[in-house]
N, C-alpha and C positions, 0 to 999 in steps of 0.2 A: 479181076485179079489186081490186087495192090502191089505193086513193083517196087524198092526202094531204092530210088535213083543214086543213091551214096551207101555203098553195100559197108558193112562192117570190115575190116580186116581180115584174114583167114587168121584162128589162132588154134593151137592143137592142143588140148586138154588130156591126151593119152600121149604117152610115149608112145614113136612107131618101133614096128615089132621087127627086130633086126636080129636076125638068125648069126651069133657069133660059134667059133672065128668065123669072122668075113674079108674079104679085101677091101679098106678104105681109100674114097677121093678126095685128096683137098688142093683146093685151088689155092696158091700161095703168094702173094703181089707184094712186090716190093721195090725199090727203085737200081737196085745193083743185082744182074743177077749170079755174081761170082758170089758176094755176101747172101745172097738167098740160098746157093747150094752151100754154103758151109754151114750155115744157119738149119738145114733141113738135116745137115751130115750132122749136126749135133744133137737134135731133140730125139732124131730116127737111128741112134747109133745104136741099140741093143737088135734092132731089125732095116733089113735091109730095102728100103723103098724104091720104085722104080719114076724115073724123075723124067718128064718130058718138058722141053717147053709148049707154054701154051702160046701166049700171045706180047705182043710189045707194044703199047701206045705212039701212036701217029707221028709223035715230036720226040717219042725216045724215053722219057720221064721214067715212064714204069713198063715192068714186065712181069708178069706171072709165069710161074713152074704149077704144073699136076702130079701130085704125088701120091702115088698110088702104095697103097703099105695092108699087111695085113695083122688085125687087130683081133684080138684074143677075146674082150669083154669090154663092154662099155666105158669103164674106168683107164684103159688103156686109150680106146678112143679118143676119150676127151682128155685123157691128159696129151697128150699130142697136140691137137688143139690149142688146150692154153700154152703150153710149153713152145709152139710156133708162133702162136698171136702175141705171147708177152720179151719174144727176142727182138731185139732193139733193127736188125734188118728187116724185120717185118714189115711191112704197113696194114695187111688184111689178112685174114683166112678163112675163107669160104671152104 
């Protein structure tokens, strides 16, 4: 059996199959997190998100909010998404 010691990337060639509405997770990191929830309070203002914190780096820097929201159709999903990743509090959105 040929093994290949340097595997290729995992990439997904099919959309996965996401049964909508569903309830959405996004992980939200950014360096302030009173600007992270206003920031959340704006993109998720037509629906109401449930907002935890997650976590805080070691020296304080950053923090991330989990934000849990429930999404109608894919185009809602993602627009969430870009509309958090492209707010100037942001720094990531997983």
């Amino acid at each position: 059996m040929n093994i290949d010691p340097f595997p290729k990337p995992f990439s997904c060639k099919e959309k996965p199959d996401i049964n909508y509405p569903c309830t959405w997770l996004y992980k939200v990191i950014g360096t302030d997190e009173e600007a992270l929830l206003q920031a959340i309070q704006i993109v998720c203002r037509k629906n109401t998100p449930q907002i935890s914190k997650s976590h805080t780096s070691s020296g304080g820097k950053y923090c991330s909010l989990n934000v849990e929201i429930q999404v109608e159709n894919e185009e809602i999903r993602l627009g969430y998404y870009s509309n958090l990743t492209n707010h100037a509090a942001v720094k990531v959105v997983l």
